[in-house]
LUMVEXTOR-284849 format. One record per residue (C-alpha): x, y, z. Coordinates in steps of 0.2 Angstrom, whole numbers, plus 5000, padded with zeros to 4 digits. Example, Ala and Ser with C-alpha at 12.3 -4.5 7.8 and 13.67 -1.06 7.14 Angstrom:
<sites>
506249785039 506849955036 
</sites>
This chain:
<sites>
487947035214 487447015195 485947135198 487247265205 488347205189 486847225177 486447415184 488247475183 488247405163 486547495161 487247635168 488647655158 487747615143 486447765144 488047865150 488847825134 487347855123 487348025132 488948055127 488747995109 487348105107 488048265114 489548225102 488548185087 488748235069 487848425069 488948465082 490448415077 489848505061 489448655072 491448645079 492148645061 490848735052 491748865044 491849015053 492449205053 492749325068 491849485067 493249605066 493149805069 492149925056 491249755052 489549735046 488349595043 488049635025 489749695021 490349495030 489049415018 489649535003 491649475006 491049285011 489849284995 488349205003 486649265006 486449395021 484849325028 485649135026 486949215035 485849295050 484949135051 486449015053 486749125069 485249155073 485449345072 483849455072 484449615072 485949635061 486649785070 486849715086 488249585080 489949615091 491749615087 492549445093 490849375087 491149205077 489849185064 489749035054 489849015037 488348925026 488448825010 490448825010 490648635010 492348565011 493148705022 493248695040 493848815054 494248985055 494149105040 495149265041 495749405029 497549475023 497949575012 498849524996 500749574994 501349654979 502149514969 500949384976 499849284963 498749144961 500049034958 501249094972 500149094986 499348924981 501148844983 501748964996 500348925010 499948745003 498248784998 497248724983 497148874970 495148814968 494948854987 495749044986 494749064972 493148994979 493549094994 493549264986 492649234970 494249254959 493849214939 495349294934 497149304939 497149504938 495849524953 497249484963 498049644965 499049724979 498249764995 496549684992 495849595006 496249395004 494949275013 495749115017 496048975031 496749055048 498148955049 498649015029 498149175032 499749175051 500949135037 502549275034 503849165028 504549055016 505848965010 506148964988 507148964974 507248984956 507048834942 508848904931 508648894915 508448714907 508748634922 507548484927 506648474944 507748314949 509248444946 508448584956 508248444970 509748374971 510648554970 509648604987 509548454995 507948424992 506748254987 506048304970 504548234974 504248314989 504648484979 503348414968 502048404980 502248544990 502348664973 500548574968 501548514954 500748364942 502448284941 504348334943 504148354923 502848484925 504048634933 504448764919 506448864917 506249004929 504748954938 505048984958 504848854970 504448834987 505548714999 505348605011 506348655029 506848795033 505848965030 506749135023 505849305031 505049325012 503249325006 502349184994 502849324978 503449284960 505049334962 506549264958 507649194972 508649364978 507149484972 506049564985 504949714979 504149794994 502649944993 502250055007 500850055010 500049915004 498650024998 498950214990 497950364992 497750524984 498950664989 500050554998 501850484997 502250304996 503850204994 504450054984 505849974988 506749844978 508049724985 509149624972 510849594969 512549734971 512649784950 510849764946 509949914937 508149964944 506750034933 504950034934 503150164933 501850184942 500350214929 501150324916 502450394929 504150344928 504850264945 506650354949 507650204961 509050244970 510350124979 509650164998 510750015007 511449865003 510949764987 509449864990 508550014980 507250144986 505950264973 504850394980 503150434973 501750544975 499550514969 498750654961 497650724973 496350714963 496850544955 495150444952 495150324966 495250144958 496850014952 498150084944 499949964936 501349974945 502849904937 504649844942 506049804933 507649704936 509249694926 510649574934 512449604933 512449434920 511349514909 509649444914 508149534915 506549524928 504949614924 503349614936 501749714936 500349694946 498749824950 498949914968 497350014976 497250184975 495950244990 495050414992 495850555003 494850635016 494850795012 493950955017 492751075004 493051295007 492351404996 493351564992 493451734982 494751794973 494951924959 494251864945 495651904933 496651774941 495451634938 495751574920 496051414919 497251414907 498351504919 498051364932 498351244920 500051354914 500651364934 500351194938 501351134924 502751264925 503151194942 502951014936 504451054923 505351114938 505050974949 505350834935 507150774935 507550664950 509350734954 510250564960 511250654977 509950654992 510250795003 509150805017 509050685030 507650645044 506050725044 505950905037 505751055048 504251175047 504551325037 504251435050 504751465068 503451435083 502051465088 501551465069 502251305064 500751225069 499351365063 498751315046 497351435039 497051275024 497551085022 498351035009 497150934997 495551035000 494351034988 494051234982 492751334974 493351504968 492151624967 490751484963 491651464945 493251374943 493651234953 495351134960 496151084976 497551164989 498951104980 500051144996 499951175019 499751355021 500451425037 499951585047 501051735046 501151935043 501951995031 503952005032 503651835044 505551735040 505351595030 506751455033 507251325024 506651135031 508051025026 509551035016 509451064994 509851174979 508851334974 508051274957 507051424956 506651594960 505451724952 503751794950 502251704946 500551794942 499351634956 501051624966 501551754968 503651774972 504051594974 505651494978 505651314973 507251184980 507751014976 508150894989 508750774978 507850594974 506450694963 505750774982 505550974979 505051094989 504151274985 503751444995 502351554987 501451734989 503251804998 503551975000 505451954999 506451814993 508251814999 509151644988 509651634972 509551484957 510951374961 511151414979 511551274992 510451275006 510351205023 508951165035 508551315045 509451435033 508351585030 507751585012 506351735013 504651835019 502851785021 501751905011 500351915000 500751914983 499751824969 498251734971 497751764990 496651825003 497951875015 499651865020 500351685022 501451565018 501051435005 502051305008 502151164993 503250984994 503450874974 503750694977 503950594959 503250754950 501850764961 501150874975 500950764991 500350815007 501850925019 501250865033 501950695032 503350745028 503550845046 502850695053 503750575045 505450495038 505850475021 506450345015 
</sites>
């Protein structure tokens, strides 16, 4: 009986050394290691570039050979980042969002996020750039704040929101309750509000569509704040035209050069309260490359002077300058022209052209098939701003639509508006041709957002605002 005793307590001790070993410290290590998951369009180098560590540390932690052959879903560990543990993932930065903000909005050490992304100064935060932190941080889309008002004291703030001043503290990574400043923003405890970790004030939100801009296209920012308020701003050295789009909340539509250099541009907001106070933000947003095509042409060469172009492009930009405040088209906008050729488009717009191997520019506009005499209509509702003769254009209508968006008609035969006239979508407003600076009949068809050309065929695939 006490040999049979003696066996089972053997047993159970080699079991439990068993199970001690299989649970010892490198592979607990190995479970909370820091990790990230290989995510579409990934590459190894382009992981150990965002994670800042050593590719070939990084292929030997995981024991990777080859580094092309690593899978999305993959997990790879993360070397000599001691003191993190678990999942690593990316999002992108808000507008609004800053050191400070996201620190006290996810509950994460300001040293970490800037461990994680190599951060040495508060301006490489900027909107749309890709964020490394803690999966759990990175799941996070709401939060509950409020503003510190004027002199008031934190034990104030506190009690005013039902709230232990010390746990405000806390949560805000805050020294002491003595340390919060007038107007700072601070997140709560409880429950959570559908905002960002931002720097607004409480009843503020600014929002930028997309996160990230690109050449030629049309973005939106829309700024939410109280019924009374006045809303200003500028992209770069472009002034931001808002309008009241809903309730307490304000919409501005702007175009990117096409040929904008690719790179971080300021985009600043402005915020006047009914009572007088004033709120001003700027932050850097991302402004990405087009993909856009190269075509060669010839033309004649008397209509290649640059200073021409230069005179054109700036004649239309007077013309599409004022931001009239009524907005008269709704939904998306209509081709120009019936079907089939709608969708028949002899050039894109945005396409990088050489004329004649000498003077270079892009397609400022969608051209669309047609003979000449081929109607022209009108996409959406407006007012004729122009009509008349151009030497590269040709006969060219150009209407406003209101909210700064123009539209314009080039190289017709016959133009059948007049300045001033109210238009509707559909309405027949001219004929294809093939005058000015062409190689055949066709319609070039042009759309301004914000004193800018932008791409048409958003704007037939999509709604604005």
């Amino acid at each position: 009986m006490k040999r049979t005793k003696r066996l089972l307590f053997w047993l159970l001790l080699v079991g439990l050394v068993g199970w001690l070993a299989s649970h010892s410290q490198p592979g607990r290590a190995q479970e909370t290691a820091p990790y990230y998951v290989v995510q579409p369009g990934d590459t190894l180098s382009n992981i150990a570039y965002r994670l800042g560590v050593d590719l070939q540390q990084l292929a030997q932690a995981n024991d990777i050979t080859d580094p092309s052959r690593i899978q999305v879903g993959q997990k790879l560990v993360i070397p000599n980042l001691e003191g993190v543990q678990g999942e690593i993932a990316a999002r992108p930065a808000i507008f609004g969002e800053n050191l400070t903000s996201l620190s006290r909005g996810l509950g994460l050490a300001p040293t970490l996020l800037a461990r994680l992304n190599h951060l040495v100064s508060p301006a490489q935060i900027f909107a749309g750039r890709s964020l490394l932190m803690p999966r759990a941080a990175a799941d996070q889309n709401a939060f509950h704040h409020a503003d510190l008002v004027g002199a008031e004291s934190l034990l104030a703030f506190g009690l005013s929101h039902g709230q232990n001043p010390w746990a405000v503290a806390l949560l805000n990574r805050l020294p002491g309750t003595w340390a919060a400043l007038p107007g700072d923003t601070l997140f709560l405890p409880g429950e959570r509000d559908a905002s960002a970790p931002v720097a607004f004030p409480q009843g503020v939100d600014v929002q930028v569509h997309p996160a990230v801009w690109v050449q030629g296209r049309t973005h939106e920012v829309r700024v939410r704040a109280p019924e009374g308020s006045q809303i200003g701003g500028r992209y770069d050295a472009q002034a931001l035209h808002f309008f009241p789009f809903e309730a307490e909340q304000w919409v501005a539509l702007q175009g990117v050069f096409a040929l904008a250099t690719p790179g971080l541009y300021p985009l600043q907001v402005e915020v006047r309260f009914p009572d007088g106070r004033a709120f001003r933000f700027q932050q850097a947003l991302q402004v990405q490359r087009g993909q856009y095509a190269f075509e060669r042409l010839h033309v004649a060469a008397s209509l290649l002077d640059p200073a021409l172009n230069k005179k054109e492009y700036q004649d239309f930009a007077n013309l599409a300058a004022p931001a009239t405040p009524t907005r008269y088209w709704e939904g998306r906008f209509r081709a120009p022209v019936a079907p089939p050729l709608d969708t028949c488009h002899p050039s894109y717009f945005g396409t990088r052209r050489s004329y004649n191997d000498t003077f270079f520019w892009y397609h400022t506009g969608l051209d669309f098939c047609g003979r000449v005499g081929t109607p022209i209509y009108a996409p959406a509702d407006g007012v004729v701003v122009f009509t008349g003769q151009t030497k590269i254009h040709g006969w060219v209508t150009m209407i406003d639509h209101g909210w700064g968006v123009y539209t314009a008609y080039c190289h017709q035969t016959a133009v059948l508006v007049e300045k001033g006239q109210r238009v509707h979508a559909g309405d027949l407003i001219g004929k294809v041709g093939r005058t000015g600076r062409v190689t055949g009949p066709h319609l070039h068809w042009e759309v301004w957002v914000g004193d800018v050309p932008v791409d048409p065929q958003e704007w037939l695939e999509k709604v604005y605002p």
